[in-house]
C-alpha positions as CSV (number, residue, x, y, z in Angstrom):
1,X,-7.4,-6.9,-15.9
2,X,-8.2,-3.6,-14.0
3,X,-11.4,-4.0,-14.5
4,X,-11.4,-7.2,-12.5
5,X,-9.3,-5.2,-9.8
6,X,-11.8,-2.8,-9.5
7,X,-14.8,-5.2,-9.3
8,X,-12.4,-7.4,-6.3
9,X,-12.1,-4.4,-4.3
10,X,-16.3,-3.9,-4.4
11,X,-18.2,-4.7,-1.4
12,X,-20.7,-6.3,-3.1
13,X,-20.0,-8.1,-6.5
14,X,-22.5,-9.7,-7.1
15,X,-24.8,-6.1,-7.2
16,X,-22.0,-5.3,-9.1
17,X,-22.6,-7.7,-11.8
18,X,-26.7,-7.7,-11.5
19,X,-25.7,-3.8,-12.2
20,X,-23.6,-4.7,-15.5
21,X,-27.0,-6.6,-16.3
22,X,-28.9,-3.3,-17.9
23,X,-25.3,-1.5,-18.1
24,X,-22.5,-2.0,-20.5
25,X,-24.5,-5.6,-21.6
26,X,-26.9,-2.9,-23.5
27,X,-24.8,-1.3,-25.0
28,X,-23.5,-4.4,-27.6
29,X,-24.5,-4.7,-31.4
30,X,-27.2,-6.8,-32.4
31,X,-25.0,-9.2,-33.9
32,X,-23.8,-10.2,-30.6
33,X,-26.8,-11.9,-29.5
34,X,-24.7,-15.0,-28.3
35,X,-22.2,-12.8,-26.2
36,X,-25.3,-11.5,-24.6
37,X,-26.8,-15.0,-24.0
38,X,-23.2,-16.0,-22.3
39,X,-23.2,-13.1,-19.8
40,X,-27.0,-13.4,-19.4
41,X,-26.4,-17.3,-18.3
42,X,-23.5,-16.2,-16.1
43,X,-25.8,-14.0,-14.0
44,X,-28.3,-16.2,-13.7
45,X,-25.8,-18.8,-12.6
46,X,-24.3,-16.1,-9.8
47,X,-27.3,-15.9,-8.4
48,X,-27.4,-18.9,-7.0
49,X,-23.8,-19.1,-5.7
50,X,-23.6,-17.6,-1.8
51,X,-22.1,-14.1,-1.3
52,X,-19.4,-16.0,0.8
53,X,-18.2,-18.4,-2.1
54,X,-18.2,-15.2,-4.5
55,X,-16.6,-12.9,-2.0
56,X,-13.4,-15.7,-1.6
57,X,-13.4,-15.9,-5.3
58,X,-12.5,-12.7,-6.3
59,X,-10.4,-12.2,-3.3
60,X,-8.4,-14.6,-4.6
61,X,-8.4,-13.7,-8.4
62,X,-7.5,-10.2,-6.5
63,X,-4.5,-11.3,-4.9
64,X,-3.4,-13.3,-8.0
65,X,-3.6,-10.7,-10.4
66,X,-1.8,-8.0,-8.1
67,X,1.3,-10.4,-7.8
68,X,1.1,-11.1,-11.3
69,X,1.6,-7.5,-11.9
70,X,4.2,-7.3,-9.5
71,X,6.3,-10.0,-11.1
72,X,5.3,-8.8,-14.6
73,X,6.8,-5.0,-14.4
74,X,9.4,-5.2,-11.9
75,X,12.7,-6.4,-11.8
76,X,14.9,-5.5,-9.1
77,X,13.6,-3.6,-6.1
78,X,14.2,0.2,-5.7
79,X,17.1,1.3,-3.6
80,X,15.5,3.5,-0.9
81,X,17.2,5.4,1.2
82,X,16.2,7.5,4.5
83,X,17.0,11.6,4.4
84,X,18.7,12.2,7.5
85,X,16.7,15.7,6.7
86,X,13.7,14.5,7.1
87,X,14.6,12.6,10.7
88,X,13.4,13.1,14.0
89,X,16.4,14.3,16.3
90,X,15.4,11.2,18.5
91,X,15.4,8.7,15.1
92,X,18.7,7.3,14.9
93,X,19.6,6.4,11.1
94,X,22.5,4.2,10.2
95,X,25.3,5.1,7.7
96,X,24.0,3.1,5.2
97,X,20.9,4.9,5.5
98,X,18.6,2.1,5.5
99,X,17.9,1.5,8.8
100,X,15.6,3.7,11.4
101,X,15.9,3.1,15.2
102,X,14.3,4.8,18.6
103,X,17.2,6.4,20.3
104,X,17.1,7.8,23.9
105,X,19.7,9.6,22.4
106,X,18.6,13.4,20.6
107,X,20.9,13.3,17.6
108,X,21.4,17.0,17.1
109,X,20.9,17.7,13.7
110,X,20.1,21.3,12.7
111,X,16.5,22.3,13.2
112,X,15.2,22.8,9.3
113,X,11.9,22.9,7.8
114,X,11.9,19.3,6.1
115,X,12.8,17.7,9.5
116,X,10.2,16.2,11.1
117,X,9.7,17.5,15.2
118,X,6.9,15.5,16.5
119,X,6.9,11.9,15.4
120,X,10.2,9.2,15.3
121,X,9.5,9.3,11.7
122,X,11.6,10.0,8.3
123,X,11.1,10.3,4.1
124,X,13.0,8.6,1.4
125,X,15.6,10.9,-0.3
126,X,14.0,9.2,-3.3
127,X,10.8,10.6,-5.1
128,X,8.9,9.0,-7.8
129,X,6.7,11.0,-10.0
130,X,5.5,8.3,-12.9
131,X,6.3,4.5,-13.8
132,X,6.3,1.2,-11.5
133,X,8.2,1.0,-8.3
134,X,8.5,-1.5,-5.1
135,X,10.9,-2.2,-1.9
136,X,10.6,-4.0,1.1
137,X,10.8,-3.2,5.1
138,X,11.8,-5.4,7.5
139,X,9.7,-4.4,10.7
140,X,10.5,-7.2,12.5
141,X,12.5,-5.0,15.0
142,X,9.4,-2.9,16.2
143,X,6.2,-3.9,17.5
144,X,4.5,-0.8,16.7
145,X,5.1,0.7,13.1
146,X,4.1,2.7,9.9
147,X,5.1,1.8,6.4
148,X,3.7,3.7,3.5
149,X,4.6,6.9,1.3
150,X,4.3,10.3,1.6
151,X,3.9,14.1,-0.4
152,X,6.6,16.3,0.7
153,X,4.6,18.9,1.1
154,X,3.6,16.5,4.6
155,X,3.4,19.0,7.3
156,X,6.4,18.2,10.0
157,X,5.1,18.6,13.4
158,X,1.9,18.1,15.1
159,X,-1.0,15.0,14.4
160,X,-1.1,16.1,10.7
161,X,2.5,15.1,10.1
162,X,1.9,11.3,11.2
163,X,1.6,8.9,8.2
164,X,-1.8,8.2,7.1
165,X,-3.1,11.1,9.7
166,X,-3.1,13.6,6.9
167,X,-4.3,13.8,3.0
168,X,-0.8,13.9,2.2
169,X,0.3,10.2,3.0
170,X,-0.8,6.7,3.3
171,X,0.1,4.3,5.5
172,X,0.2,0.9,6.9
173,X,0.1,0.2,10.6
174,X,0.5,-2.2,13.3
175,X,-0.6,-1.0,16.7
176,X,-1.7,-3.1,19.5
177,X,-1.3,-6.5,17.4
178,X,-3.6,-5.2,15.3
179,X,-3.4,-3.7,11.6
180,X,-4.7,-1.1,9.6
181,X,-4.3,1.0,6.3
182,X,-5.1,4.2,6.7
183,X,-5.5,8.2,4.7
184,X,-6.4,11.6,5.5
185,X,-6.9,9.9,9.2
186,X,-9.5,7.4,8.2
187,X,-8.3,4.0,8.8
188,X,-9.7,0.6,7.8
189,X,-8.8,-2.2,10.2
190,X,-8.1,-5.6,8.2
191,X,-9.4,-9.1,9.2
192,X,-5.9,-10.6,8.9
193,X,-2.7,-11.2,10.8
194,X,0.9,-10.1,9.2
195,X,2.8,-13.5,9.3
196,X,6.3,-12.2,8.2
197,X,8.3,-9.5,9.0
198,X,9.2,-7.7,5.8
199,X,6.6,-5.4,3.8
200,X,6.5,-4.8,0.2
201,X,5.2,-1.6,-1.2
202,X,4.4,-1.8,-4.7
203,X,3.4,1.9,-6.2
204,X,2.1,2.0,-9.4
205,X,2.2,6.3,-10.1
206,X,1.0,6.3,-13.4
207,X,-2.4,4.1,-11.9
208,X,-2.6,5.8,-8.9
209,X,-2.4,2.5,-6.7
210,X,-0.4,1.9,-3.5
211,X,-0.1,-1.6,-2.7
212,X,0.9,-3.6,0.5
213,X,2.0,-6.8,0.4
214,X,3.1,-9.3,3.0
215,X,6.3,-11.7,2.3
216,X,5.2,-14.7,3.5
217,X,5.5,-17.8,1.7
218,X,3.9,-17.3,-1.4
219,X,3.3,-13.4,-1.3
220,X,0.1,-12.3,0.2
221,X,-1.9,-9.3,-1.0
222,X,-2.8,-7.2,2.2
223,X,-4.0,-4.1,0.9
224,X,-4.6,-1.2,-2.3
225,X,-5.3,2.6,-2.0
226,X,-6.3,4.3,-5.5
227,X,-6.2,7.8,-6.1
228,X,-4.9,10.3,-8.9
229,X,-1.5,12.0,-7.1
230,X,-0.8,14.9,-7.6
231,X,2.5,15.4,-6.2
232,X,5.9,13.2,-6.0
233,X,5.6,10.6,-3.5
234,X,8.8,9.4,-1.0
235,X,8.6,6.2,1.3
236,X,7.9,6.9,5.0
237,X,8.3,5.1,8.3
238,X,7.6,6.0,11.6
239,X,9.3,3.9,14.2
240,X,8.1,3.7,18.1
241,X,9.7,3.4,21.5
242,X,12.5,1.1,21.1
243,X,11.7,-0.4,17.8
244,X,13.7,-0.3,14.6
245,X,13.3,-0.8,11.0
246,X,15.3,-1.6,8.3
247,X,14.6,-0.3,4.2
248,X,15.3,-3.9,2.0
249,X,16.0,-3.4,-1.5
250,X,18.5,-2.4,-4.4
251,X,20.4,-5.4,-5.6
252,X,17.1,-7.5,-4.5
253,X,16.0,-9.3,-7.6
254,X,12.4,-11.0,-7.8
């Protein structure tokens, strides 16, 4: 199955499968002559399909087996909660700690290391160091955002402690109606239009795989960052002028 992940996140497929061709294919014992004949046959046949019609293939074997796994290894979204630590002194945080709003109002918390000084943004008390984890954000209140997770070794003030702007976080964003995922300040724009308003972020530690997903109805697979982390990873938003966002999650069941 991950090997199919991998191969649906290639920008070319089918050169990844001509590759295969004098690759692992090689490697089989002679008494698997017929295996080789099947997967010989199968790239002969590829080559005559269109790059399109293979590209929308696996884009869609892609976004099934992600929300399979989804559905397989979770049962009940994480309960995430901000750290009013962590929060801008113009990020207002309810009681319940799950939702983040602009406030024209400087909330006077203590100035502290872990509080962040330039950006309306805030961490998860919550860390998560191994296993399988998601929970959703309902950005329908802002029409500017960030969604994604953080080190906490994030720096707290200046362009290095925005989400995504750093090597320390990755994020999703909506700026200008427009959308992008984006790491150490490298951002990929994406050919596609958020229909809903709630996010899910599926982490997978153990795999090193962030996932974003957009509720609509079904689920739709927006994007994946893969890496090995190295440190304990919180959830992150950042919240602009006006705009508010609201953590989902906790007695949610899929």
């Amino acid at each position: 199955m991950r090997d199919i992940e991998e191969l649906c996140n290639m920008m070319d497929p089918l050169t990844v499968l001509q590759e295969s061709d004098t690759g692992d294919l090689c490697d089989t014992e002679d008494g698997d002559d017929e295996d080789r004949e099947r997967h010989e046959k199968l790239l002969h046949d590829a080559g005559g399909l269109n790059m399109a019609g293979i590209s929308h293939t696996l884009r869609t074997l892609s976004d099934i087996i992600l929300r399979v796994n989804v559905h397989i290894y979770e049962r009940e979204a994480e309960d995430i909660l901000l750290d009013v630590n962590t929060a801008h002194n113009y990020l207002h945080v309810s009681g319940d700690r799950k939702i983040a709003s602009w406030s024209d109002r400087y909330q006077n918390r203590p100035k502290i290391p872990e509080r962040f000084q330039g950006y309306l943004q805030a961490l998860s008390s919550q860390s998560f160091s191994s296993g399988r984890h998601y929970w959703d954000v309902d950005v329908g209140g802002s029409d500017k955002w960030i969604v994604g997770m953080s080190y906490p070794s994030i720096d707290r003030k200046g362009l290095q402690s925005l989400i995504g702007w750093n090597n320390k976080s990755w994020g999703l964003v909506k700026k200008d109606k427009k959308y992008l995922v984006i790491h150490d300040g490298k951002g990929i724009h994406l050919p596609i239009n958020i229909i809903s308003n709630r996010i899910r972020i599926y982490l997978d530690y153990d795999a090193g795989r962030i996932v974003f997903y957009d509720l609509c109805d079904p689920i739709r697979y927006i994007r994946t960052f893969t890496t090995t982390f190295t440190e304990p990873l919180h959830a992150g938003v950042w919240v602009w002028d006006g705009g508010k966002m609201k953590i989902c999650g906790g007695n949610q069941k899929m």
